[in-house]
C-alpha positions in Angstrom: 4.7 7.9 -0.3 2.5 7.6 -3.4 -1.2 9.8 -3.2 -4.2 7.9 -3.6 -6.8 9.9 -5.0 -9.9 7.4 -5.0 -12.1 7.5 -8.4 -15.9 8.5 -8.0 -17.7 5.1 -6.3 -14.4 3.7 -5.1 -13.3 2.7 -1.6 -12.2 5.8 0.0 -12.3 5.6 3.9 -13.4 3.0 6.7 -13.7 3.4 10.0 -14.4 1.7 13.1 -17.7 1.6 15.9 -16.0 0.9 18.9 -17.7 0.2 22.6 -14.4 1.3 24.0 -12.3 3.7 21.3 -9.7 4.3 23.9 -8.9 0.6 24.0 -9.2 0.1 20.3 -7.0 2.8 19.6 -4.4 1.1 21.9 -4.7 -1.9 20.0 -4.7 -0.7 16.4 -1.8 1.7 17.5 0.3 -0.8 19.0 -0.1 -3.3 15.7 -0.3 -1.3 12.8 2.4 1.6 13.8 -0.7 4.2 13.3 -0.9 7.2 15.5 -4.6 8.8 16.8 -5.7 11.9 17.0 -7.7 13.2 19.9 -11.4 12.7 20.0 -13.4 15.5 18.6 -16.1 16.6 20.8 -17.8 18.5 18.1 -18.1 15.2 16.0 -19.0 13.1 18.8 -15.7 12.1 19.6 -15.0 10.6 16.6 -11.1 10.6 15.8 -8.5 9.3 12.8 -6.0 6.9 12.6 -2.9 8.2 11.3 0.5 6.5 8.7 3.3 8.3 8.4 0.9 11.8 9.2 -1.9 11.3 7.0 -5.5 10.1 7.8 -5.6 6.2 6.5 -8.8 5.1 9.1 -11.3 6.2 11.4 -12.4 5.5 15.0 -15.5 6.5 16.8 -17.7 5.0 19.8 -20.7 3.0 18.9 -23.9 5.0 18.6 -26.9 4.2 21.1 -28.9 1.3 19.2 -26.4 0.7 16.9 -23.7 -2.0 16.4 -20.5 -1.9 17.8 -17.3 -3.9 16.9 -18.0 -2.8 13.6 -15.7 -1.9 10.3 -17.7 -0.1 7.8 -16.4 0.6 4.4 -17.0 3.6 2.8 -17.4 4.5 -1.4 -16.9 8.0 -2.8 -19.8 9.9 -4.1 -19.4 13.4 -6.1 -23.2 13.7 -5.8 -24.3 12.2 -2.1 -27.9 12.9 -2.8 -28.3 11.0 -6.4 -26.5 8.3 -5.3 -28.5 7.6 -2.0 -31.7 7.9 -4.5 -30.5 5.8 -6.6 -29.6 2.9 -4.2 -33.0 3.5 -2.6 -34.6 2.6 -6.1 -32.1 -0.4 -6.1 -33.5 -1.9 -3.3 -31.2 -1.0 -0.5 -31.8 0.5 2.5 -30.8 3.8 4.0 -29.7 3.5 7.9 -28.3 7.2 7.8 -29.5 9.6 5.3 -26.9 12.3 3.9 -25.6 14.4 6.2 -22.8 17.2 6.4 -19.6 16.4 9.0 -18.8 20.0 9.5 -16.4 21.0 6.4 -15.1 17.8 5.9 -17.7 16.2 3.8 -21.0 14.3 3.7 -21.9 10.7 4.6 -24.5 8.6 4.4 -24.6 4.8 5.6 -26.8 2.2 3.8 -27.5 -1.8 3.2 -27.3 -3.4 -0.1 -30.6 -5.8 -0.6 -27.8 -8.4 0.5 -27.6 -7.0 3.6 -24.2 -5.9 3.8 -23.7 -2.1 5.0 -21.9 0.1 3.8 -21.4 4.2 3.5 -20.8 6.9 1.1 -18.5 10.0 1.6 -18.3 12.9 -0.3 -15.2 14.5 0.2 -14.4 18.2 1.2 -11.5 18.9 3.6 -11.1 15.0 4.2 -10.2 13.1 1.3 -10.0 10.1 2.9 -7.2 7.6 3.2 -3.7 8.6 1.8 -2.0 5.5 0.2 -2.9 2.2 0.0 -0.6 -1.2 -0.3 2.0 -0.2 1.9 2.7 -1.4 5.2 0.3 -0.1 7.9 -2.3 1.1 4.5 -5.5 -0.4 3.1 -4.4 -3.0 0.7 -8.0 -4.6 -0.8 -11.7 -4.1 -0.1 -14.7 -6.7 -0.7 -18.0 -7.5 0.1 -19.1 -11.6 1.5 -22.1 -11.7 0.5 -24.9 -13.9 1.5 -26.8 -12.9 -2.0 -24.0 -12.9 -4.6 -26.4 -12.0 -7.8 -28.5 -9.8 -5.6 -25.3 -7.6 -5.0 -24.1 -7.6 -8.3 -27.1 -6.4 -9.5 -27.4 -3.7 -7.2 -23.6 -1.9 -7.4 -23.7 -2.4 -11.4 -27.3 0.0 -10.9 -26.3 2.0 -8.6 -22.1 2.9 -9.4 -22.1 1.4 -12.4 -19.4 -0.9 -11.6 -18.2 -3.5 -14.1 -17.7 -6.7 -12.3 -15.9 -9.5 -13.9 -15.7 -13.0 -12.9 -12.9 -14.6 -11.5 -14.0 -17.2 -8.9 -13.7 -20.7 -9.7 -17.0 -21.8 -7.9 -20.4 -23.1 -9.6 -22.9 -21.0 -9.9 -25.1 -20.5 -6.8 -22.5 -21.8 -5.1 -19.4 -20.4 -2.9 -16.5 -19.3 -4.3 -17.8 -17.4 -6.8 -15.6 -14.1 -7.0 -15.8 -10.8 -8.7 -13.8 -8.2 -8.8 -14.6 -4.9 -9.1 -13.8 -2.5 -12.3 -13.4 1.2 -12.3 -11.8 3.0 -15.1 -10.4 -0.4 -16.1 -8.4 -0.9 -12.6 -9.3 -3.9 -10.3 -10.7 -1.3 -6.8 -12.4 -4.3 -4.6 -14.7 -7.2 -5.4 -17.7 -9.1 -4.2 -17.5 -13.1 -3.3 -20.3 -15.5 -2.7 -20.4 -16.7 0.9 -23.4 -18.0 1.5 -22.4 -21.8 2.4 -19.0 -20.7 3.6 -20.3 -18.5 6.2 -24.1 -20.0 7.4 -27.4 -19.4 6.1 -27.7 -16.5 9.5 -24.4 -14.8 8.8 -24.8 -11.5 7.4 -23.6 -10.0 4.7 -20.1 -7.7 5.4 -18.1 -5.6 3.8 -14.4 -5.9 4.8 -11.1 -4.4 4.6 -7.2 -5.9 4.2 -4.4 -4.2 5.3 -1.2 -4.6 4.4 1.7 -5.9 6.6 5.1 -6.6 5.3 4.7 -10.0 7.3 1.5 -11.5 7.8 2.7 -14.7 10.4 4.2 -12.3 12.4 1.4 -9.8 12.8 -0.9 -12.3 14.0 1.6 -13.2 16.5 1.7 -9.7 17.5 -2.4 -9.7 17.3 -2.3 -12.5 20.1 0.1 -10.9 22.2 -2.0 -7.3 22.2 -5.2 -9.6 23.1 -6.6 -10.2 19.5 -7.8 -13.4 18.6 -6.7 -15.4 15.1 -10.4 -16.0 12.6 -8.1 -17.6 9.0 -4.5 -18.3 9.5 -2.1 -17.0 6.5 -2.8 -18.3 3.5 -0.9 -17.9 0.7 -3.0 -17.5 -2.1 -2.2 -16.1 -6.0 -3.4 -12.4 -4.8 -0.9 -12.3 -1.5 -0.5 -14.0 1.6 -3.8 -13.1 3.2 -5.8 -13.7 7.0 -8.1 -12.3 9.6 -8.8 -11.8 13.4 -10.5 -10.2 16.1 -9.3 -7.1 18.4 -9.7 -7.6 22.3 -13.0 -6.1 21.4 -14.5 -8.4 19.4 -13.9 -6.2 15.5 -12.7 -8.5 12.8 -10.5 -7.5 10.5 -8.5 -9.1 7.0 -4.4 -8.8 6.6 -2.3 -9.2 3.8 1.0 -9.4 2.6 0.9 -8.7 -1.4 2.3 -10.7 -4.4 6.1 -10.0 -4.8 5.8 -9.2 -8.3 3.4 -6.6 -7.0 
């Protein structure tokens, strides 16, 4: 199994606000292959997902006043403190300020001035998921955004991303798609959704995970209770689709390009 070792300000963990994590962990379980650890009382029963051994998501239950049904994406950050400073002067907003998870590492969870949430981690013990593109592992991350320069503008600030077009849409209009540069290599990307979405759908950060057959996941996702949102589509960068657990959580799949 390759090792994924995330570069600073890349994807590096998600996890999952769950009104029932007993029956979410069932689910994702059954589907994916993944294994789950107990709940940890001392981190308010918060508990990973586990391919092949190795942490590759998380699972918690919904904090009072918060959302549930919830994926958020998190981004490494060496220095938790400068970052969350520097999104604050970027016109984001800070939900959960920096905070230490025992010896594992920090957090924080913030909004972009788009909207879309999102949270930092910097690593100690946990360095987040193992592999990515292999069955049952994160394949792709990116942001629909309901303010596509306004989001641009504020991760080129704030990580310093370089974000290179590659959507064929107008501008101000959907389909307008960038991907996301670190080091040179292509780590997640940012479309325009406002008028794909509705003018009162937030913005969202999401995550695809990779199955080695996307029709036939979906199938399984209606068996286990899920419920289909985009039917595959095969597209240049895999065959790709979403859908909802029993709980109401959406979630992207896809099945990457052979010559991947």
């Amino acid at each position: 199994m390759p090792a994924h070792t995330p570069a600073s300000t890349a994807p590096i963990w998600f996890d999952l606000a769950s009104s029932d994590p007993d029956r979410a962990a069932e689910f994702y379980t059954a589907l994916f292959g993944w294994t789950a650890d107990e709940p940890a009382a001392e981190f308010g029963g918060y508990r990973n997902f586990l391919r092949a051994g190795e942490p590759v998501a998380g699972l918690g239950p919904a904090m009072d006043g918060s959302p549930s049904e919830v994926w958020t994406v998190y981004f490494r950050s060496d220095d938790l403190s400068s970052t969350v400073t520097a999104a604050e002067s970027a016109g984001g907003t800070i939900f959960a300020p920096p905070m230490p998870i025992g010896d594992l590492g920090s957090m924080a969870v913030l909004a972009d001035p788009a909207g879309g949430a999102f949270g930092l981690w910097q690593p100690g013990l946990h360095t987040g998921f193992a592999t990515m593109g292999e069955h049952g592992a994160p394949y792709w991350f990116d942001e629909m955004s309901m303010d596509y320069a306004a989001s641009k503008s504020f991760y080129e600030k704030v990580f310093g991303w370089s974000l290179v077009e590659i959507g064929e849409g107008t501008e101000g209009g959907p389909n307008q798609y960038s991907q996301v540069l670190i080091n040179g290599e292509a780590q997640a990307g940012i479309m325009a959704a406002a008028g794909m979405l509705g003018d009162d759908h937030p913005s969202f950060w999401q995550v695809y995970i990779t199955v080695d057959d996307v029709a036939a996941t979906l199938e399984r996702v209606i068996e286990l209770g899920g419920t289909v949102l985009m039917p595959a589509d095969d597209t240049p960068f895999g065959v790709l689709a979403s859908f909802k657990d029993p709980l109401g959580a959406a979630i992207c799949i896809a099945t990457p390009p052979a010559d991947m």
